[in-house]
N, C-alpha and C positions, 0 to 999 in steps of 0.2 A: 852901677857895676853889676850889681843882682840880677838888671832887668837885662844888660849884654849876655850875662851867664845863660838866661833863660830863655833869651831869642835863637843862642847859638844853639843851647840844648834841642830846641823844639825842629832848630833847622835837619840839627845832627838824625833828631828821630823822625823824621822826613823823609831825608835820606835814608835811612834807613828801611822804611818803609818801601821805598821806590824799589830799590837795589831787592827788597824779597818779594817785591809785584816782578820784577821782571825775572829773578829767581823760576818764580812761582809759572811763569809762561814759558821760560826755558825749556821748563821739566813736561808741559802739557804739550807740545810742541815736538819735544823728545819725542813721549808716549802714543802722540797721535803720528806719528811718520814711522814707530816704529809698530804701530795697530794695522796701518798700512803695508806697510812692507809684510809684515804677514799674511794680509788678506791676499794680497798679491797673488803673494809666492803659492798661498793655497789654493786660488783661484786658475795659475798655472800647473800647478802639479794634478790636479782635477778636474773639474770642469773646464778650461783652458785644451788640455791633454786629448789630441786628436786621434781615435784609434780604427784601424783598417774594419771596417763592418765584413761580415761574417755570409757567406754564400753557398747555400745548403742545395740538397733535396732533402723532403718530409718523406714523411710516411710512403712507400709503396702497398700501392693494393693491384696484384695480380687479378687481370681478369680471364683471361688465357694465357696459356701456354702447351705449345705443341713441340715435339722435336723427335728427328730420326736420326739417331747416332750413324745409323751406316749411309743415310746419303754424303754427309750429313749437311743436317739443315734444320735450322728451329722458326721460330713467330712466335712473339708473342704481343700482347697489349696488357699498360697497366697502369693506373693513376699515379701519378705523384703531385708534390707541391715543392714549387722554388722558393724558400725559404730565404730572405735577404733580411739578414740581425743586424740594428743598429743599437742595440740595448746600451754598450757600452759609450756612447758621445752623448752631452749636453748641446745636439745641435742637429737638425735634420742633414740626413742623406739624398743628395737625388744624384741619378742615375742616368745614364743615357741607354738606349735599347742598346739587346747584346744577345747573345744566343746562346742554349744549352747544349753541346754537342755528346749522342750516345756512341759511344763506339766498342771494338772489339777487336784487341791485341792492335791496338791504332788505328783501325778502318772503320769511317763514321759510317755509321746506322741510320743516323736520324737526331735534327736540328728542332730542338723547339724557341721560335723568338721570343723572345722578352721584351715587351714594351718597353718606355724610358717611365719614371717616375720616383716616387719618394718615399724615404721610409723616413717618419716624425723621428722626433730623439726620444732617446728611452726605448725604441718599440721596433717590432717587426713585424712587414708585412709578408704575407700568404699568398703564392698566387698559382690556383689547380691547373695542371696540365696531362695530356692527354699523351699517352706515349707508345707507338704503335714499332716493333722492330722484327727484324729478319737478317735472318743470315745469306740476302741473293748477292750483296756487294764485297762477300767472303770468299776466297782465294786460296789457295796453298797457306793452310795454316790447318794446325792440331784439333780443330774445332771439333773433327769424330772422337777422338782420346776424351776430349774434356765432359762432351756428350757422355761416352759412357762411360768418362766416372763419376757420373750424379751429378757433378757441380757445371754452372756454367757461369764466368764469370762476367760482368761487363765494368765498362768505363763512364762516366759522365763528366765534361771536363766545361769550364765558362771563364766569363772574364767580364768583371761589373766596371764598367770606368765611371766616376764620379767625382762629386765634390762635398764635403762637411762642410753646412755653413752654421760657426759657433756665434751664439747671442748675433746674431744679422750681422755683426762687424768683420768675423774673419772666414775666410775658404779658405781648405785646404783639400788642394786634387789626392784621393784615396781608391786604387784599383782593389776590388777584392775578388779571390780566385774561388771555383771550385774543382776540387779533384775527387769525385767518391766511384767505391768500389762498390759493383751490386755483383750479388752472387744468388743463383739461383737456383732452390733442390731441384733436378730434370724430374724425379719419379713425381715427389710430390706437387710438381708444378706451382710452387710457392716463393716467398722469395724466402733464401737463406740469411743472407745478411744484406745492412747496408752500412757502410764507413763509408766517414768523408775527411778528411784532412783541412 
C-alpha cells in the first residue's frame, strides 16, 4: 500500500511539474509576443514613419546686380544651392528631374533643371546653381514703385516627385514643394532676405 501511495505521489509531482513547465512557457511566450508587439509598434511610429523630404534654396551669393527704377528694369546674376533634406526618413530618397522656376509677381524669369537622383537617408544633398535674371519678360506691373523703394522681391517655386524606399521592403511616392521668397537691397545690391516655406 506504501509503495501505491508513493508511485501516485511521484506521479502527482510529475504532474505537477509538467503543468509549471508549461506555466513557465506560457509566460515566455506572453513576454516575447508582447517584446514584439513593442518593437513593432516602435519600429512604425519611427523608423517605419515616412516623412515628405524638404526642398530648399541655400545660401545666395549675389554677383551683380543692376537696376533703373524709372525704366524700370533690373539683371542680375547669383549663385545659389538646391538644397533637397532627407534628414528626417530611415530610407533613401530618389527623385525624378524637375525644375526650379524664378519669377516675379507670377512671370517666370528663369528655369533651372534639376537632374533625377538620390538623397541617402539621414542626409542631404547640395547641388550649386547658377542663376542669371531680368526683368525683359515684365509687363504692366509695379516693378518701378518696388525699384524705388529699395526692395525688390522675387519668387522661386519647384516640385520634387519621388519615392522613400524604407529598409529596401517599402516605397512610398513623396512630392516635396518649394516656395521661397528672395528680396533684394536695390542700393546695396545684396541680397536682403531669403525665406522658404
Amino acid at each position: 500500500m506504501a509503495w501505491k501511495t508513493s508511485d501516485a505521489e511521484s506521479l502527482r509531482s510529475s504532474d505537477e511539474q509538467k503543468r509549471q513547465k508549461k506555466i513557465k512557457l506560457a509566460i515566455y511566450i506572453t513576454i516575447f509576443v508582447v517584446f514584439q508587439i513593442i518593437v513593432i509598434t516602435t519600429m512604425s511610429l519611427t523608423v517605419m514613419k515616412v516623412k515628405t523630404p524638404r526642398f530648399r534654396l541655400g545660401n545666395i551669393n549675389v554677383q551683380s546686380f543692376e537696376s533703373v527704377p524709372s525704366t524700370p528694369s533690373f539683371d542680375t546674376k547669383f549663385t545659389t544651392q538646391i538644397k533637397i533634406k532627407n534628414s528626417a526618413n530611415w530610407g533613401s530618397y530618389k527623385f525624378n528631374a524637375a525644375n526650379v522656376t524664378f519669377q516675379y509677381q507670377g512671370t517666370t524669369l528663369a528655369e533651372i533643371n534639376i537632374a533625377k537622383g538620390k538623397a541617402g537617408w539621414l542626409s542631404t544633398i547640395k547641388r550649386n546653381a547658377e542663376v542669371s535674371l531680368n526683368s525683359t519678360a515684365i509687363t504692366n506691373s509695379n516693378l518701378g514703385t518696388e525699384l524705388s523703394s529699395g526692395v525688390l522681391t522675387l519668387n522661386s517655386v519647384g516640385r520634387l516627385n519621388g519615392k522613400v524606399a524604407i529598409m529596401f521592403i517599402m516605397k512610398k511616392k513623396k512630392a516635396a514643394n518649394m516656395n521661397c521668397t528672395i528680396a533684394f537691397d536695390v542700393a546695396a545690391k545684396t541680397l536682403k532676405s531669403l525665406q522658404c516655406k
